[in-house]
C-alpha positions as CSV (number, residue, x, y, z in Angstrom):
1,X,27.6,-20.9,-0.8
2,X,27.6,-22.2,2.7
3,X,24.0,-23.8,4.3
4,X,23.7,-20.2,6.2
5,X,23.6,-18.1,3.3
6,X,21.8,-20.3,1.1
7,X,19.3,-20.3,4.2
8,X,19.4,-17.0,4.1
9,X,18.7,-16.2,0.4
10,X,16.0,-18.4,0.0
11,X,14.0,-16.7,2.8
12,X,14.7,-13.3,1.5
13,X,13.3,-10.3,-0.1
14,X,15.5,-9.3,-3.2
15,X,16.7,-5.9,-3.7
16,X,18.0,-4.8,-7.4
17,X,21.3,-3.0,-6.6
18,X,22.2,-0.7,-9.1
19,X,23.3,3.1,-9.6
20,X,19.9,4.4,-7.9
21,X,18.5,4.0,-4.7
22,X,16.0,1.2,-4.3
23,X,13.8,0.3,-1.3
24,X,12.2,-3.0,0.0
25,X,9.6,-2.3,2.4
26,X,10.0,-4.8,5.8
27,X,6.9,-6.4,7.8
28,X,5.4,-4.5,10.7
29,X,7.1,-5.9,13.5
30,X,10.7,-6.5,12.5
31,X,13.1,-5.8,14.8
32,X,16.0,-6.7,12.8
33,X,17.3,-7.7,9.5
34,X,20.6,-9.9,7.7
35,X,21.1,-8.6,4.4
36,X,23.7,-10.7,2.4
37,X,25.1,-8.3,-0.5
38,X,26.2,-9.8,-3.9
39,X,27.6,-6.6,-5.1
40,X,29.4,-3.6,-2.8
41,X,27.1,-1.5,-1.8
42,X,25.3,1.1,0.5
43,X,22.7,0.8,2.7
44,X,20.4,2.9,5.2
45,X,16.9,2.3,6.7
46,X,14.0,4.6,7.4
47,X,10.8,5.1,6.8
48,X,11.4,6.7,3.3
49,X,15.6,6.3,2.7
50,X,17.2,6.8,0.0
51,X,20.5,5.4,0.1
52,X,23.5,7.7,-1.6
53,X,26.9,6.9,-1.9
54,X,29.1,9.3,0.3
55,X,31.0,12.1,-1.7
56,X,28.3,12.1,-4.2
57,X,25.6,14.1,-2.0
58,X,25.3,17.8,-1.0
59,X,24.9,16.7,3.0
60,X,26.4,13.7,5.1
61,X,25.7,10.7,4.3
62,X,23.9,8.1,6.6
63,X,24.6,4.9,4.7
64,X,27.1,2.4,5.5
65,X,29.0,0.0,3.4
66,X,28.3,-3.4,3.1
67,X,30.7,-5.2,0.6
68,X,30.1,-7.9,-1.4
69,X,29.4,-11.7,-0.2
70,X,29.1,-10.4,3.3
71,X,26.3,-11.8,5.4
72,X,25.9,-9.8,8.5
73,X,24.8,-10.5,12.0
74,X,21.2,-9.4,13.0
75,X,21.3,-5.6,12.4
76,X,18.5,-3.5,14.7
77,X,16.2,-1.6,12.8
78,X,13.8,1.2,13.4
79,X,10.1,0.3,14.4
80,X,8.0,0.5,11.9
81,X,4.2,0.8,11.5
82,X,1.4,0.4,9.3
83,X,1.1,3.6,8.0
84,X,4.8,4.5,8.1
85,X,6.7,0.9,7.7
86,X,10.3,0.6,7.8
87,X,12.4,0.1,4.4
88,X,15.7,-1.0,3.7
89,X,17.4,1.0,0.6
90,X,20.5,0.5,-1.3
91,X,22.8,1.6,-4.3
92,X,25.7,0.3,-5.9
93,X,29.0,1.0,-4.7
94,X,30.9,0.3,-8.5
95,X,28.9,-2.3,-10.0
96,X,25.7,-3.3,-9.8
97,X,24.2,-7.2,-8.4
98,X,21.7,-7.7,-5.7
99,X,20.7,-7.4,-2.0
100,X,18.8,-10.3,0.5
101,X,17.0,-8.8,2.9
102,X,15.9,-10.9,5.9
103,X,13.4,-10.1,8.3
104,X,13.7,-11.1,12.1
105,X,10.9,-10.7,14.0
């Protein structure tokens, strides 16, 4: 694990990434977030998501794919706020593992 990612993961929230969708909920005042994915897996944000793997849903999917030991660049989020914060979400592609979520500020 490079200096970056181990950065990275210490300063994280951890997300459980398994067959359903589960949240973490980011500070008020993030702007944007690296997520660094142990497992494949899908992810959306919102102020309630729920993340669904594509073909398994009744309407289109708004979660992209995020395989496994990627760490991305600084992804833009939506605005969040006291009473309606922003969340990340996130379900297992195949398997299950984990998801770091970084806030930026």
């Amino acid at each position: 694990m490079n200096t970056t990612i181990a950065n990275i993961v210490k300063s994280a929230q951890y997300l459980t990434v398994d067959g359903t969708s589960d949240t973490v909920t980011l500070p008020v005042g993030t702007k944007a977030v690296k997520l660094y994915a142990i497992a494949d897996c899908w992810i959306t944000f919102g102020a309630a998501p729920v993340a669904v793997k594509p073909g398994l849903e009744k309407t289109e999917s708004k979660a992209f794919f995020l395989p496994a030991a990627t760490l991305t660049n600084p992804i833009p989020v939506p605005y969040g706020t006291d009473a309606a914060p922003t969340k990340v979400a996130a379900i297992q592609d195949a398997s299950g593992g984990a998801l770091h979520v970084t806030a930026l500020e």
